[in-house]
ZABA-585887 format. One line per field, with one value per residue (C-alpha): x, y, z; chain. Coordinates in nm, 4 decimals, m for minus. Each point is the difference from the previous one (the first is absolute). Layout:
REM ZABA-585887
east X | ...;
north Y | ...;
up Z | ...;
c A | ...;
REM end
This chain:
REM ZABA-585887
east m5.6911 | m0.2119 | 0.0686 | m0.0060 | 0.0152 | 0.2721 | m0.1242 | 0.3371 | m0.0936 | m0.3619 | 0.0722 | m0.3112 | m0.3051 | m0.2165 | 0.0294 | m0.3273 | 0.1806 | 0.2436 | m0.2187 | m0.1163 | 0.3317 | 0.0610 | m0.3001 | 0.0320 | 0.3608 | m0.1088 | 0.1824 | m0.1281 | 0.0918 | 0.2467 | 0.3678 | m0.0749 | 0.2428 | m0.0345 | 0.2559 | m0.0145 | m0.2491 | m0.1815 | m0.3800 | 0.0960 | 0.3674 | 0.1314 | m0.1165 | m0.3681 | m0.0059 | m0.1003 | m0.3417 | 0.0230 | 0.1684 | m0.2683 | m0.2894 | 0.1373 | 0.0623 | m0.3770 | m0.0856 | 0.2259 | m0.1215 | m0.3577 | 0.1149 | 0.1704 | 0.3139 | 0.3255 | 0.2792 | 0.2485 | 0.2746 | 0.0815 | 0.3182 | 0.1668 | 0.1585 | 0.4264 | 0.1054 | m0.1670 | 0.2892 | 0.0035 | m0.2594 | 0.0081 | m0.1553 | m0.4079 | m0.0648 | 0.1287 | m0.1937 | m0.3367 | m0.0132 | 0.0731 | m0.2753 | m0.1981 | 0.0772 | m0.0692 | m0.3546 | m0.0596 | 0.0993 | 0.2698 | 0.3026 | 0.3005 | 0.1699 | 0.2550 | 0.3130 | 0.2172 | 0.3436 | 0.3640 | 0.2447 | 0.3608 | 0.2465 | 0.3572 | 0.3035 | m0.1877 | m0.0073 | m0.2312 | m0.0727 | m0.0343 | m0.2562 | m0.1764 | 0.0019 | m0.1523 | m0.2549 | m0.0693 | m0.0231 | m0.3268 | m0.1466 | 0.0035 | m0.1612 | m0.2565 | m0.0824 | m0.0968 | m0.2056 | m0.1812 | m0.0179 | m0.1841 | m0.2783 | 0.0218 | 0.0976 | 0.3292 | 0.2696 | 0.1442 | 0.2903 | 0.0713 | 0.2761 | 0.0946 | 0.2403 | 0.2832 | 0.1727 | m0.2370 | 0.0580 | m0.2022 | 0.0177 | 0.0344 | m0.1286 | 0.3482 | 0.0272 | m0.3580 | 0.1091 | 0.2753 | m0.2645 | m0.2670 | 0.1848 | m0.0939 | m0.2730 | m0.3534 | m0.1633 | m0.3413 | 0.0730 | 0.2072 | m0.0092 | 0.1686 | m0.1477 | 0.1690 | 0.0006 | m0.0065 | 0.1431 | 0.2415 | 0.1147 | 0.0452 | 0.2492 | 0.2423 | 0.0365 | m0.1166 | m0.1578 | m0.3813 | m0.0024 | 0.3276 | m0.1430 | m0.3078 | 0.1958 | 0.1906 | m0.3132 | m0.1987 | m0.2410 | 0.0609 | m0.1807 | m0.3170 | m0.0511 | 0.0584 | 0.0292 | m0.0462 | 0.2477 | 0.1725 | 0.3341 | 0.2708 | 0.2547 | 0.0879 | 0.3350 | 0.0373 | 0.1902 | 0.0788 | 0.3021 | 0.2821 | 0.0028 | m0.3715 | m0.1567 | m0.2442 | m0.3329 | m0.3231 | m0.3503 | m0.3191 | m0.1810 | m0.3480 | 0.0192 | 0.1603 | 0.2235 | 0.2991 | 0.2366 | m0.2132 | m0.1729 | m0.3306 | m0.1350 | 0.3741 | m0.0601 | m0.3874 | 0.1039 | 0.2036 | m0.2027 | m0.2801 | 0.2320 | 0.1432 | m0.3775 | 0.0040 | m0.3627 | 0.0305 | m0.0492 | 0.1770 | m0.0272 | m0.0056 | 0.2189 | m0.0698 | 0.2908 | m0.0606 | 0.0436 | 0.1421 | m0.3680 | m0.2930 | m0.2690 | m0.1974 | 0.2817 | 0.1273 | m0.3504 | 0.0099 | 0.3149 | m0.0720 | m0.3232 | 0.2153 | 0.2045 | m0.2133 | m0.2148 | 0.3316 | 0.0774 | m0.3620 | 0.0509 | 0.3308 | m0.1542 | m0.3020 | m0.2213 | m0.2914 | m0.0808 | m0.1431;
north m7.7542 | 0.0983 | 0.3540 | 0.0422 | 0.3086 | m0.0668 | 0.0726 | 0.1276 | 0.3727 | m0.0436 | m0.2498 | 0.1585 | m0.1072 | m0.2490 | m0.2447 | 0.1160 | 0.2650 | m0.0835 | m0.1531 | 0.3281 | 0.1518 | m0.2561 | 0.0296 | 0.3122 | 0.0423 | m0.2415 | m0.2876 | m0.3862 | m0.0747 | 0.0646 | m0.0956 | m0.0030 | 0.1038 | m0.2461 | 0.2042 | 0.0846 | 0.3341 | m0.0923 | m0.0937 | m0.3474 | m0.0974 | m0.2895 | m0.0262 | m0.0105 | m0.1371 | m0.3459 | 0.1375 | 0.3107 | m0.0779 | m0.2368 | 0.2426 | 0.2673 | m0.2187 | m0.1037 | 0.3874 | 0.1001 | m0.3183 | 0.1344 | 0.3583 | m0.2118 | 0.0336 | m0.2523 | m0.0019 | m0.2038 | 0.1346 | 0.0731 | 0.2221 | m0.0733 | 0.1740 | 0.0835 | m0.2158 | m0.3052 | m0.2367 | m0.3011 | m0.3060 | m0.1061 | 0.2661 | 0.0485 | 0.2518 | m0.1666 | m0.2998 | 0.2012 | 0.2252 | m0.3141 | m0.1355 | 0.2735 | 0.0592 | m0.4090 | 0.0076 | 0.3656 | m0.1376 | 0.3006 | m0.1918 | 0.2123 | 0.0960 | 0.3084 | m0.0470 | 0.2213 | 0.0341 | m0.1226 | 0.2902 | m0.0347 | 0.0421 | 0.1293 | m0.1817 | m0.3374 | m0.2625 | 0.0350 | m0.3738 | m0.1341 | 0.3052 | m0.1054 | m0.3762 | 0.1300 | 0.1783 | m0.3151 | m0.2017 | 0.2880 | m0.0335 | m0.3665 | 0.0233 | 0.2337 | m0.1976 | m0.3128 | 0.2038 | 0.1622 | m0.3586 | m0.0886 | 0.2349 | 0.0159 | 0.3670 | 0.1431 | 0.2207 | 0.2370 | 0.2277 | 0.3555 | 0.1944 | 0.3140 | 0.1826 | 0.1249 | m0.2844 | m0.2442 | m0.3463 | m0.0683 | 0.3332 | m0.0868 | m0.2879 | m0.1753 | 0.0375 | m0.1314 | m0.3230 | m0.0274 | m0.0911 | m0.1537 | m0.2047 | m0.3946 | 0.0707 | m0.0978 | 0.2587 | m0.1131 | 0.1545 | 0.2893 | 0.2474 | 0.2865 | 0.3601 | 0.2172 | 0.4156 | 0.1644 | 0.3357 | m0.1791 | m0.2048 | 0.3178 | 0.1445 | m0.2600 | m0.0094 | m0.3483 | m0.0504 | m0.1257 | m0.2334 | m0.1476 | m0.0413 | m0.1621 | m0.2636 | m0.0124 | m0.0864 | m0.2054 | m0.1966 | 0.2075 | 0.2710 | 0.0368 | 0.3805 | 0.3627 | 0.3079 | 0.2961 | 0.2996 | 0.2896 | 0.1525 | 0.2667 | 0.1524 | 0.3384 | 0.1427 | 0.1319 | 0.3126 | 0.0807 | m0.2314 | 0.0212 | m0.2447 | m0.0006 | m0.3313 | m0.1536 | m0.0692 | m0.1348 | 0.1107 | m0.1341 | 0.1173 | m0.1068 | m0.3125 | 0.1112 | 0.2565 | m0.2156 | m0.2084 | m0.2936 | m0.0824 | m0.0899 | m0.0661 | m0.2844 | m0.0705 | m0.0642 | m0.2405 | m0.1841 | m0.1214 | m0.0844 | m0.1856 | m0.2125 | m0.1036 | 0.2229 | m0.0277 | 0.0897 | 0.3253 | 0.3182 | 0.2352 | 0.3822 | 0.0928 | 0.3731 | 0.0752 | 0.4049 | 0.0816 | 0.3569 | 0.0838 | 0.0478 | m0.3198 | 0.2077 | m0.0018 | m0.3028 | m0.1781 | 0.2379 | m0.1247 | m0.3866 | 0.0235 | 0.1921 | m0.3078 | m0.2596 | 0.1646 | 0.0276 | m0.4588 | m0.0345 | 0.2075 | m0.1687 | m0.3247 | 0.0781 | m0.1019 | 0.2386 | 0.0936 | m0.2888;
up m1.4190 | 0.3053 | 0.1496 | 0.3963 | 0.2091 | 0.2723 | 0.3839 | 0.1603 | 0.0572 | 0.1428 | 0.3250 | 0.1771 | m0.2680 | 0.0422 | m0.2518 | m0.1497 | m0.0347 | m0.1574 | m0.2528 | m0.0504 | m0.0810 | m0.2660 | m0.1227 | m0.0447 | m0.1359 | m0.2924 | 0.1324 | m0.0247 | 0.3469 | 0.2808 | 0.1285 | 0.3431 | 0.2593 | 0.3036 | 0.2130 | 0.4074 | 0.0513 | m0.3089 | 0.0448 | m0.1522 | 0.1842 | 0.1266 | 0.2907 | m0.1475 | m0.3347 | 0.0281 | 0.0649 | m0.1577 | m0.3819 | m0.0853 | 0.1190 | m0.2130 | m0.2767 | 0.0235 | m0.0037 | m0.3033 | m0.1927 | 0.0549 | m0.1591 | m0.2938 | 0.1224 | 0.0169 | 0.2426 | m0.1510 | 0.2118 | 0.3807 | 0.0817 | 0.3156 | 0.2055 | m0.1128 | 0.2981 | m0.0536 | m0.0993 | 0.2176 | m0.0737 | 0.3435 | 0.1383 | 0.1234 | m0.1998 | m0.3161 | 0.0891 | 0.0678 | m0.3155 | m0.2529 | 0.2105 | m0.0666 | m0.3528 | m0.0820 | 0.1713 | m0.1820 | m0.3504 | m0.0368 | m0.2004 | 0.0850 | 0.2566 | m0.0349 | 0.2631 | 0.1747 | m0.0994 | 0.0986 | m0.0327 | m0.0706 | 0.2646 | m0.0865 | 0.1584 | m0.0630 | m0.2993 | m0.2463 | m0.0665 | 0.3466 | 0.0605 | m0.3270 | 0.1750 | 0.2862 | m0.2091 | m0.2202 | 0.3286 | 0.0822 | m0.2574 | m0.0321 | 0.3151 | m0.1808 | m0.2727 | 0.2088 | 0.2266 | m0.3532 | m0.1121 | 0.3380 | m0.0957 | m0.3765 | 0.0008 | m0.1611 | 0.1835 | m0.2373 | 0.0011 | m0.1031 | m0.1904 | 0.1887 | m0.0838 | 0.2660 | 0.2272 | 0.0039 | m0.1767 | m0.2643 | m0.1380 | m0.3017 | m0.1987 | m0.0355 | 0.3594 | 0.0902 | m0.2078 | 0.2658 | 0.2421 | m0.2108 | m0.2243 | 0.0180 | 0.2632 | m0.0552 | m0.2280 | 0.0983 | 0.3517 | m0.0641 | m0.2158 | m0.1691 | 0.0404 | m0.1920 | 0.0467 | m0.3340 | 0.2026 | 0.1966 | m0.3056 | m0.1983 | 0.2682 | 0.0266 | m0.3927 | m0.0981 | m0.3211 | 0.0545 | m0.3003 | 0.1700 | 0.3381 | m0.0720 | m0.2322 | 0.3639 | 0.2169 | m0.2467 | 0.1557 | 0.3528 | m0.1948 | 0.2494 | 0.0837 | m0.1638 | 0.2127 | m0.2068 | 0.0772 | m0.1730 | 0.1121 | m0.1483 | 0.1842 | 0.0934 | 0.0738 | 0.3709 | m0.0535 | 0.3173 | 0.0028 | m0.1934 | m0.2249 | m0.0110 | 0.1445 | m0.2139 | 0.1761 | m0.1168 | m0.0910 | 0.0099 | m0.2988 | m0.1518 | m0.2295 | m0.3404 | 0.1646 | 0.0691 | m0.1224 | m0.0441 | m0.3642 | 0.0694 | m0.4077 | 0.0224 | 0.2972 | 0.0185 | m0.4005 | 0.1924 | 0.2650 | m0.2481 | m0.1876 | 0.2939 | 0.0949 | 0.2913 | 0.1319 | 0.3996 | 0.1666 | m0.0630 | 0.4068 | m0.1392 | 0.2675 | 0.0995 | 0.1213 | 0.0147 | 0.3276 | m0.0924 | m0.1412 | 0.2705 | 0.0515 | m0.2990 | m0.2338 | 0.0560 | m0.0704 | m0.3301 | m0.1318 | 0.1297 | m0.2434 | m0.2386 | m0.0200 | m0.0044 | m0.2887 | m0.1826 | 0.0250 | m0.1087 | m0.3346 | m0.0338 | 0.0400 | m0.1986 | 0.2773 | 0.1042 | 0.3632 | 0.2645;
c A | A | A | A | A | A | A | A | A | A | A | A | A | A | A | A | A | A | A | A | A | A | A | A | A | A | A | A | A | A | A | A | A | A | A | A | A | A | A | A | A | A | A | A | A | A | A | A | A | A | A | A | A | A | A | A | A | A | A | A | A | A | A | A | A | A | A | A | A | A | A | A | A | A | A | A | A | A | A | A | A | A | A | A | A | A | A | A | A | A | A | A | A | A | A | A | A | A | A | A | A | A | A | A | A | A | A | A | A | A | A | A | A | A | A | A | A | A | A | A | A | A | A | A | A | A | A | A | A | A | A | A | A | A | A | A | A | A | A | A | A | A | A | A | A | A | A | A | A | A | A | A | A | A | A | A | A | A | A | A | A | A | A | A | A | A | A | A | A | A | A | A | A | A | A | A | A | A | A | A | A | A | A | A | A | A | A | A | A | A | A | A | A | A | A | A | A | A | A | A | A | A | A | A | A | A | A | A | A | A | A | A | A | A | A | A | A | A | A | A | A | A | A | A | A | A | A | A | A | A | A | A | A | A | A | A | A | A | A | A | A | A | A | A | A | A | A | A | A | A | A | A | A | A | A | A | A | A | A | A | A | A | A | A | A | A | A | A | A | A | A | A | A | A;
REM end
C-alpha cells in the first residue's frame, strides 16, 4: 500500500513544491488537488499535470491520484473531458469525483438513476483514456455515504472504469462495519482515504447535539490494526491519501500531526519510511 500526502490545503505551491512537502511528510507520493485557484486547475492541466508528474517522478515520487474539484459531476462537460485528458497522457490512474447530494421531497431511486446515468457517462470517458473515475464515501447527505449506498450507484457498472474510494473517517461515522463494506464493494475497491473522527456533545443545546471531531489517526472510532488486516487480506494494493484534515491546528501543526499519521500506517504496515 503506497502512502500519498493529499494537496487540498496548499493551492499556491508549485508543484516542486509540493514534492517537497511530501517528501518531507514521509509520504510516497501525492493526491493532487486539480481544483480552480490551485497552481494545477482545470483550466491548465493538460499541460501542467504531466509536467509535474515528470518533476515528482524525478524526486521518486508517484501520483496515483488527482482530486477534483466537489462539483465536478457531469461527463459532458470541458473540464471533465480535459483533466481525464490530462490524467491519461500523465499516467495518473484515478480520478476522484465530486459528489451528488440528496435532495429531500424527491425519490431516492430515480435520483440514484440519474446518478448511475453520470457515471456511466464517466466510465466511458475513463475508458477513452484508460484512467479510472472513482467515488468517495462521505458522510452527511451525500449518496454514497456509505458503502451499501455507493453499491446503489456502482453496482453492474464496469469496475475497470470506476472505482470505489472508501473514507475510513467517514465510514466510521455513519456506523457501517468495514469488514462488511468492503465485502460490499469488492472489486470497486480502488482507493483508501485515511481519516479519524469521534464526536463531541455540543452542550449548548438542550439535548446536546452530537458533532464531530477530527482527531489524529488512532483517536477515533475507526480500528486501524482490523481495519489495516482487512485490506491486506482482500488484496488491497492501491493508494491510501493521508487526508490532513486538521484545519483547527495552524499550517505547523497540521504538517506535525499529517507526519504523525503517516509514521503511525507505516509501523502498522510494517513498512519503513520512503
Amino acid at each position: 500500500m503506497k502512502l500519498i500526502y493529499f494537496t487540498k490545503y496548499y493551492p499556491d505551491l508549485s508543484p516542486g513544491q509540493l514534492g517537497e512537502k511530501a517528501r518531507a511528510s514521509g509520504a510516497d507520493g501525492l493526491d493532487l488537488a486539480v481544483r480552480p485557484g490551485h497552481a494545477i486547475n482545470p483550466d491548465n492541466v493538460a499541460q501542467a499535470l504531466p509536467a509535474a508528474v515528470k518533476i515528482w517522478q524525478g524526486d521518486g515520487l508517484i501520483c496515483p491520484l488527482v482530486t477534483a474539484d466537489t462539483a465536478l459531476i457531469d461527463p459532458n462537460t470541458p473540464d471533465a473531458r480535459r483533466l481525464f485528458a490530462a490524467c491519461g497522457d500523465a499516467g495518473v490512474g484515478l480520478i476522484k469525483l465530486g459528489y451528488w447530494t440528496f435532495q429531500t421531497g424527491q425519490d431516492y431511486w430515480r435520483q440514484v438513476d440519474a446518478i448511475r446515468a453520470a457515471l456511466e457517462g464517466f466510465g466511458k470517458l475513463a475508458g477513452k483514456h484508460a484512467v479510472k473515475a472513482v467515488y468517495h464515501t462521505h458522510s452527511g447527505g451525500y449518496f454514497g455515504c456509505n458503502c451499501a449506498g455507493l453499491m446503489h450507484l456502482l453496482r453492474d457498472q464496469d469496475p475497470s472504469s470506476l472505482g470505489a474510494y472508501l473514507d475510513t473517517g467517514h465510514l466510521s461515522l455513519e456506523g457501517e462495519p468495514f469488514r462488511q463494506g468492503l465485502a460490499m464493494v469488492g472489486e470497486y475497491l480502488s482507493a483508501i482515504a485515511a481519516k479519524d473522527y469521534r464526536r463531541q456533545p455540543d452542550a449548548s443545546v438542550d439535548p446536546p447535539v452530537w458533532k464531530r471531531e477530527t482527531v489524529k489517526l488512532g483517536e477515533g472510532f475507526f480500528d486501524w490494526r482490523d481495519g489495516l488486516a482487512a485490506l491486506s487480506e482482500a488484496g488491497f494494493a492501491g493508494p491510501c491519501s493521508v487526508h490532513g484534515e486538521y484545519e483547527h491546528l495552524d499550517p505547523a501543526g497540521r504538517e506535525n500531526w499529517l507526519m504523525d499519521d503517516i509514521a503511525l500506517l507505516r509501523r502498522l504496515l510494517g513498512q519503513p519510511g520512503p
